[in-house]
N, C-alpha and C positions, 0 to 999 in steps of 0.2 A: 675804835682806835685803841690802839694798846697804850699799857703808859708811860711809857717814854713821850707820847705826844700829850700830855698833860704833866704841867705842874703843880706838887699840891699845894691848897689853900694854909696860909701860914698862920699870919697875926692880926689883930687889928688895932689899930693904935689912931693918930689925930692928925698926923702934915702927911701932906701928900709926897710919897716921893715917887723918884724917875723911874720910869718899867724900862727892861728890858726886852728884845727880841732876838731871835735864833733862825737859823737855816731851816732848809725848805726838806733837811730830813725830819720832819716830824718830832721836833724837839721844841718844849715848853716855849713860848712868848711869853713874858711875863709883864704884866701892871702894879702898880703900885697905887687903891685909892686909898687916902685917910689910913696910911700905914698898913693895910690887906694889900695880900698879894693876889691879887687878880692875873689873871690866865687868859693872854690873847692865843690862841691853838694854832699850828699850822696844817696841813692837812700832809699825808703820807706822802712819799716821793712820786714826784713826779716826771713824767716823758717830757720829750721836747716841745710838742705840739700845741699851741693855744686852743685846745676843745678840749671837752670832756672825758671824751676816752681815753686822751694821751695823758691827760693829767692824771687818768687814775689808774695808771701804769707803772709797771714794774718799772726802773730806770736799767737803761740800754745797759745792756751785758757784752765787752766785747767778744770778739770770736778770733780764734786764735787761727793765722795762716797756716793751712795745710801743706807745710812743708816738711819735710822729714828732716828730722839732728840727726846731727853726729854721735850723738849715746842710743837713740830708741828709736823709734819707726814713731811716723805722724801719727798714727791709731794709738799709739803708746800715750803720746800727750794728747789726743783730743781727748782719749778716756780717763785720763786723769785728770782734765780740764771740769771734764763730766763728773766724774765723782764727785770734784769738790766743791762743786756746784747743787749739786745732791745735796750733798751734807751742809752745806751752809744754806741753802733753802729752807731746811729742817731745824736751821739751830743752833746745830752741831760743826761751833765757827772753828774751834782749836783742830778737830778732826780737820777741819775744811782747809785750813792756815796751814796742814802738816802736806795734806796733798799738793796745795797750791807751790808750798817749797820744793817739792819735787819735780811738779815739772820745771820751775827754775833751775835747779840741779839738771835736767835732761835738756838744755834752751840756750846753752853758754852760746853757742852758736847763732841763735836764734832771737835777738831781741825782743823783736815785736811779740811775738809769743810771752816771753820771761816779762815784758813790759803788761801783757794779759794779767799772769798772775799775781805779779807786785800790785794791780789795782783791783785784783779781788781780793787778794789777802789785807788793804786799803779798808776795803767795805766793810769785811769781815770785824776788823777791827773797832771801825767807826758804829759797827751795829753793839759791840760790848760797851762801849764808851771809850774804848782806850784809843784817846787821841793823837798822841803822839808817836804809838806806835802804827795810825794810823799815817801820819804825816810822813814818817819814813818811807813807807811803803808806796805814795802818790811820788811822792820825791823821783822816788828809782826809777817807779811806770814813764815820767815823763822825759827822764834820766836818756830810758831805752827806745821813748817813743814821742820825740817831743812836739810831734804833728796830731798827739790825740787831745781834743775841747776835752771831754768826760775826766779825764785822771785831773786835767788842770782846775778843773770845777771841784771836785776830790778834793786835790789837794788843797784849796781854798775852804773850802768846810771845817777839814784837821783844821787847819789852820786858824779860821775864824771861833771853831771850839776852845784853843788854846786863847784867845785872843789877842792873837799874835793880826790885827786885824788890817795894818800897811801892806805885812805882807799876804793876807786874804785877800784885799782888792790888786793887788799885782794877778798873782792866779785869775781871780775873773777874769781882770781884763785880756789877758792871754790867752784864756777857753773864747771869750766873745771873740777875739781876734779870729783866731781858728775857725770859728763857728757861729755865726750871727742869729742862728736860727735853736742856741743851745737859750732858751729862752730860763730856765733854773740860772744857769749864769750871770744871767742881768738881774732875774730876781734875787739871788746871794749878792751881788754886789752893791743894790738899795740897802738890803739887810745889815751889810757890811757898815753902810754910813750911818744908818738908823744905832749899830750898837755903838758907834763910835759917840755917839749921842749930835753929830751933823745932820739933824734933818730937813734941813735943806736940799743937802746933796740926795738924799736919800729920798723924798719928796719927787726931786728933777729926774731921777733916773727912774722911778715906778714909774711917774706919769709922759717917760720919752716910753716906758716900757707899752702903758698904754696904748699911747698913739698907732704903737707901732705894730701890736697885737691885743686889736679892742676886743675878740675874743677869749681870753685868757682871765680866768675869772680872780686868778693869787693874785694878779697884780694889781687889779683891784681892795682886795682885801687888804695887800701889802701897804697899799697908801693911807685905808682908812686907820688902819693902825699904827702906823707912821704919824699920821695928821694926830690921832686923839694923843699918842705919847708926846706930841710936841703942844699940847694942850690947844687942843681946834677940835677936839669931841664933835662939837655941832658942823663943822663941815665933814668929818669922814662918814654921819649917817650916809650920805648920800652912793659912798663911794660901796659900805656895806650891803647897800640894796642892790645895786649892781652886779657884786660879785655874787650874791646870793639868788641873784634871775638867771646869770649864765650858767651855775651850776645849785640847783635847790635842794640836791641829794647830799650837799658837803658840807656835814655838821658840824666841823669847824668856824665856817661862817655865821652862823646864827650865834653860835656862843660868843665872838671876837663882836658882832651888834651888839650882843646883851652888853658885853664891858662898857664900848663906849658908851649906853645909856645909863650905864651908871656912874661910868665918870662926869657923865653930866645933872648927875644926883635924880635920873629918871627910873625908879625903880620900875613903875608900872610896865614899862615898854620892855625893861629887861623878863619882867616875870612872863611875858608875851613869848618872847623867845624860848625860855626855857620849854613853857607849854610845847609851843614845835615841835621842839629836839625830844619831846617825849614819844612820839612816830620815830623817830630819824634814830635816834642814838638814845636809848634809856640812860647809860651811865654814862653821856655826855651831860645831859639834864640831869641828875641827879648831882652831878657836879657843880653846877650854875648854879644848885638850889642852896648850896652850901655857901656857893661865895655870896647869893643874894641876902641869905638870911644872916650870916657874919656881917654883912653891909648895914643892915636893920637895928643890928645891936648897939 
């Protein structure tokens, strides 16, 4: 995992306080034991599908209608659709952001196309950290195309980065409306009530998530760490083991077990995990080993 999906280990100090948690892009979950900041992980972005594969999928790229503008020929925009898709695959997000206003510029015509590039100029954004200029840009996609779940789930991410978080569960609930099967949707909108520090609400919606797709192994993870920040440590082992049989390859889950055992002052079970994740992820586990041995001290 790169590191954006880890946050670092801070301080350690003596009152426990409230963690934190974030979206399903791969952005720190945090804990709080005995004043250390402990690191619940999420795992990379994920597809719509409750299985494995889809989860460890690139997230859907719209495709732009082949229709020709009024400025350039459809080849004109699908190759500049392509380029900047090139280049922001690679990294190279401001290149990426330069091409995507172009085809806007060639689209006055064309919405659904201009509504394309406003939500990858969107990602593009959200992948530097710059949130609000990502939330502009979901804004506009949904602005030009207000029948697309994805830009709405977008724009609820910006959003909930900001922590602008009323209006992040509006956006979910709008992509769910649209899309029942956009399953990242529901999981942001637990997330949503969990940062809100509601976890109740947030609790009721993993485990309708659940239900609804017992497959789907984040929404398990999403409850357990849900449950330990609402101080229930000893019920989310359960939900932990779960998420970590449907998917054993996703070293995120092993380290989010290790926390709650430690918030339950069980170091042994946590060092059990680390061990794992030394197969799975070396500097996932070397990570763990830092927040376990700060824990010791």
């Amino acid at each position: 995992m790169d590191s954006d999906t880890h946050a670092t280990t801070k301080r350690l100090g003596k009152s426990l306080g409230k963690p934190t948690r974030t979206y399903l892009r791969a952005i720190p979950v945090q804990m709080l034991l005995a004043g250390l900041c402990l690191t619940y992980v999420a795992p990379q972005a994920l597809g719509q599908q409750p299985t494995r594969s889809a989860q460890r999928s690139p997230a859907k790229v719209p495709t732009a209608p082949v229709i020709a503008t009024s400025n350039a020929s459809s080849n004109d925009v699908q190759q500049l659709l392509a380029a900047g898709q090139a280049a922001q695959d690679q990294g190279r997000f401001e290149e990426a952001i330069r091409t995507y206003n172009r085809v806007i510029a060639l689209s006055s015509n064309q919405p659904r196309t201009a509504a394309i590039a406003n939500f990858r100029i969107g990602n593009a954004y959200m992948a530097q950290g710059k949130f609000g200029n990502a939330e502009v840009a979901f804004a506009r996609a949904v602005a030009l195309n207000p029948g697309d779940a994805e830009s709405y789930n977008n724009l609820g991410e910006a959003l909930g980065e900001l922590k602008q978080y009323p209006r992040a569960l509006e956006a979910f609930t709008k992509a769910i409306n649209l899309d029942q099967k956009l399953l990242k949707a529901k999981y942001n909108q637990a997330v949503s009530y969990d940062r809100m520090g509601n976890f109740r609400y947030s609790e009721f919606v993993f485990r309708s998530l659940i239900k609804s797709s017992p497959r789907y192994s984040l929404a398990f993870d999403g409850l357990a760490v849900t449950l330990s920040k609402a101080g229930r440590a000893k019920e989310a082992i359960t939900f932990h083991e779960q998420a970590i049989a449907l998917d054993p390859r996703e070293p995120s889950y092993y380290y989010n077990y290790a926390i709650s055992y430690l918030m339950m002052g069980n170091t042994a079970k946590a060092i059990e995990q680390r061990d794992k994740l030394k197969t799975l992820d070396p500097a996932i586990a070397d990570r763990l080993a830092s927040v376990i041995v700060k824990h010791q001290m």
